[in-house]
N, C-alpha and C positions, 0 to 999 in steps of 0.2 A: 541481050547477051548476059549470062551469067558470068559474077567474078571466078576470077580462077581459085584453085586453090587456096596458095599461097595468101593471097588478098582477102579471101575469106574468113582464113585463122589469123589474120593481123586485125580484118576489123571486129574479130569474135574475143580477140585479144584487149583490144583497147577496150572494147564494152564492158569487160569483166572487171577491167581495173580499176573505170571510172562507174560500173553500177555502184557500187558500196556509198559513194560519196556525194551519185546523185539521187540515190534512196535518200541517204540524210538529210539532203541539203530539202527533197521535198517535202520530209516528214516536218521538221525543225522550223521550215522556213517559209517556204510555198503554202504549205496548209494552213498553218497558221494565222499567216497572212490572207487564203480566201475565206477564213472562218471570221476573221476580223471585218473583211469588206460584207459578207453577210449579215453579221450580226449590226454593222451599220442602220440596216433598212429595217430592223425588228422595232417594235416598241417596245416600253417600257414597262414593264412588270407593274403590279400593283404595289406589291411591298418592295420594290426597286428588282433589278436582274435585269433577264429577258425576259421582256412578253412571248404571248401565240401569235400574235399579228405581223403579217408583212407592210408595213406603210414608208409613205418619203417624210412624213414629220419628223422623224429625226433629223433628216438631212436641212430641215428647215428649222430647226434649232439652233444651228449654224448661225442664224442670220444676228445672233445674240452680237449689241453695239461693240460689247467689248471686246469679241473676236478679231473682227479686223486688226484691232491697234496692239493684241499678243503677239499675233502671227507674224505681223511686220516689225516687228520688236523678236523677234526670234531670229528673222532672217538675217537684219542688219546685225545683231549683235554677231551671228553666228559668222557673219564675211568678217567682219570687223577681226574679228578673233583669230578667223582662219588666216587674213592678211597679215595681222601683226608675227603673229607664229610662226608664217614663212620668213617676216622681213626677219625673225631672229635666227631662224633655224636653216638658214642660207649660208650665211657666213662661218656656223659654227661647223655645220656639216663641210663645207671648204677647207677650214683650217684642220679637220680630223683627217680628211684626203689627204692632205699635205704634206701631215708632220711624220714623221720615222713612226714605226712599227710598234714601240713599245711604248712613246706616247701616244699612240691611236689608241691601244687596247687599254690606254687607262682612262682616258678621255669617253672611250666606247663603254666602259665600267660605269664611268658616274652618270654616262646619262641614262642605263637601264635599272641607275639604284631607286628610284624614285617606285618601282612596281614590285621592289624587297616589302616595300610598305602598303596598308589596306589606304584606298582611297577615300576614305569615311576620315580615317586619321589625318590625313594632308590637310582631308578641308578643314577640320576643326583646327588643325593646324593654325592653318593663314585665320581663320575668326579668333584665335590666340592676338595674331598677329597685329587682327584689324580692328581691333577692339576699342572702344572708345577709350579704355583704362589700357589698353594693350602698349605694348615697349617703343613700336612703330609713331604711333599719334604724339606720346610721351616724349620722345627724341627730337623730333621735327615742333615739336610745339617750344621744348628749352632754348631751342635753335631759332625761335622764332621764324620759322619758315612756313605754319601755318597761322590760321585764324582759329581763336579757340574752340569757334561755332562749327569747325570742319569735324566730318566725319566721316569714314571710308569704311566702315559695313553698313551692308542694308542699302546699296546702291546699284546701278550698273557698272560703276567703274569697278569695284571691289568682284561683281560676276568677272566680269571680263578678264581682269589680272589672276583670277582663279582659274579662270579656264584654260587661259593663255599657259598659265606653269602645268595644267594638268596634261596639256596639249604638244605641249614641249621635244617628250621622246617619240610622239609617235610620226612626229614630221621629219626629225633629225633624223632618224634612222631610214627610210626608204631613201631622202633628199641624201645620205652618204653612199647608201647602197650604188645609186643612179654614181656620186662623185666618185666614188672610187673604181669607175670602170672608165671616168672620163680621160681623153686623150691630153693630158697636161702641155704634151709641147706643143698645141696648137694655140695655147694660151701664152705661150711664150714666145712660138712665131708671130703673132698677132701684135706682141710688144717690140719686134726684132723689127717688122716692119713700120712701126710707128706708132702704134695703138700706146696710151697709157689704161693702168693697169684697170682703173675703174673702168671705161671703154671694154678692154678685153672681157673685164667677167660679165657683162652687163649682153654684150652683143658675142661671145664667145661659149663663154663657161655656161651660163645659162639657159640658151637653147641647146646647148650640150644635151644638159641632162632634164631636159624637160616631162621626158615619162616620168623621172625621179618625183618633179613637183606636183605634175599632175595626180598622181597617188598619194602622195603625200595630201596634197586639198581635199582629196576623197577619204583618208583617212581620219581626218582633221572636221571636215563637214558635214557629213553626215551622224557621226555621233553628237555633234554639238546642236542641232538640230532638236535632237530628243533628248538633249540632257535635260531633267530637273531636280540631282541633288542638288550640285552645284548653286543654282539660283536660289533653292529653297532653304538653303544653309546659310547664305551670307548674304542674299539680296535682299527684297522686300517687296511690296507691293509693284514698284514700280520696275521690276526687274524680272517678276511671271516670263514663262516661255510657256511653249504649247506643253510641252509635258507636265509642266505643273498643272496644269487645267487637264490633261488625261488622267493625273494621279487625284486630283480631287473631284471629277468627274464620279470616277472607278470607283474609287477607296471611302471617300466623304457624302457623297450623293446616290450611292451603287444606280447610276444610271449609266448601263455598259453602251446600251448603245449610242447613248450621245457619245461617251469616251472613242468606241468605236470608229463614230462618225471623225473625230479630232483625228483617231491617230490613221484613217484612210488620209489625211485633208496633208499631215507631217510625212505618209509616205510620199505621196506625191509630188510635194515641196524637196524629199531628200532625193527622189528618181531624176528629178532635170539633170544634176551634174554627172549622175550615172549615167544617165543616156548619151550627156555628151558626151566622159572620156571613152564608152562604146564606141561611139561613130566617126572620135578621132582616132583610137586603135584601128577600125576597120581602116580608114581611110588609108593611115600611113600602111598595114598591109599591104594594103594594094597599090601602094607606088612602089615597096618594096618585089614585089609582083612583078611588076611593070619594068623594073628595072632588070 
């Protein structure tokens, strides 16, 4: 049975409005990406590139000792980061729900001033900051509050607290988006009935707005993932992520397709939480559905 008219120029209508953006998204994105899973399986040029050859040696490049202990140094830094981030960008995203109108948008102000500024600048920033002669080390060392042998760049603590402030606006802002559509007085029925206030936000407020965090992690995750200015700027050896090894792969080695090969190994580490928050969307759909 053919659709009717009507139904016809509606779905000839949606088609047109999203070709434009699903052209892009394949040129930009998709392609790219099967050009990259390609160029995995080629070899290695003589003078570095790409080879003529189709082989798995690349893929058995992989088995390099030190891989393992990046890649899992990627991921834990990368949760490490994303949890801390939320524990900060919860509450603040809360208190901008909260407060009257004209402190929201100024409070909403400072936390989009951070992207007034080039991201190259921030980081040299905080290595200003972190420096062994820097104002931070100096302060806390008159204060006797560390050991003079401390040092906070060239570490994973120094990544992480970079990452953590670089990471700041992009969790605040979807986790307020989510707050500011939450139902406030069921936070406060929840206190009428006996709940204190920790309880309320903990088992109220928060599965509230749970899409708010789940995007927010996916925001948050996935670029962190493939960062390596960040680690290459204020870490150190023991601080490498898989991008740094894509960028010295690429750049220092020009051997693409072992890079290649790293950055199929970083898509696929960044896809798992994509796939989940897919299949928790569908799911809640379809109880929405159902209901």
């Amino acid at each position: 049975m053919k659709p009717s008219t009507p139904l016809r120029r509606r779905i000839l209508g949606e088609f047109a409005i999203t070709a434009p953006s699903m052209v892009w998204l394949f040129i930009y994105f998709v392609l790219p990406t099967l050009i990259i899973f390609a160029i995995a399986f080629r070899s290695k040029g003589a003078y570095g590139g790409i080879g003529d050859t189709w082989t798995l040696n690349t893929l058995a490049e992989l088995r390099n000792p030190d891989y393992p202990a990046i890649i899992w140094r990627t991921i834990w830094m990368s949760v490490i980061c994303t949890l801390a981030t939320l524990a900060i960008s919860v509450p603040v995203a809360y208190h901008i729900a909260r407060v009257s109108q004209w402190k929201r948008d100024i409070l909403l102000l400072l936390t989009i001033i951070p992207f007034w500024t080039n991201l190259l600048i921030r980081i040299f920033a905080w290595r200003l900051v972190l420096h062994p002669q820097g104002m931070l080390r100096n302060l806390l060392l008159s204060l006797h509050l560390i050991n003079p042998s401390t040092v906070f760049l060239g570490n994973p603590i120094a990544v992480l607290v970079v990452m953590i402030y670089t990471e700041l606006p992009f969790a605040i802002l979807p986790i307020y988006a989510a707050a500011e559509k939450f139902d406030f007085t069921l936070f406060e029925a929840a206190m009428d009935l006996g709940a204190g206030r920790l309880y309320a936000f903990f088992h109220v407020f928060l599965p509230g707005i749970r899409e708010g965090l789940m995007s927010a992690c996916l925001m948050i995750f996935i670029p962190l993932i493939g960062s390596y200015v960040i680690p290459d700027l204020v870490g150190g050896k023991d601080s490498q992520m898989i991008g740094n090894v894509i960028v010295r792969l690429a750049l220092e080695q020009r051997n693409l397709p072992a890079a290649a090969a790293m950055s199929t190994v970083m898509f696929l580490i960044m896809s798992l939480p994509l796939l989940y928050y897919l299949k928790y969307t569908t799911a809640q759909h379809a109880k929405e559905v159902a209901k």
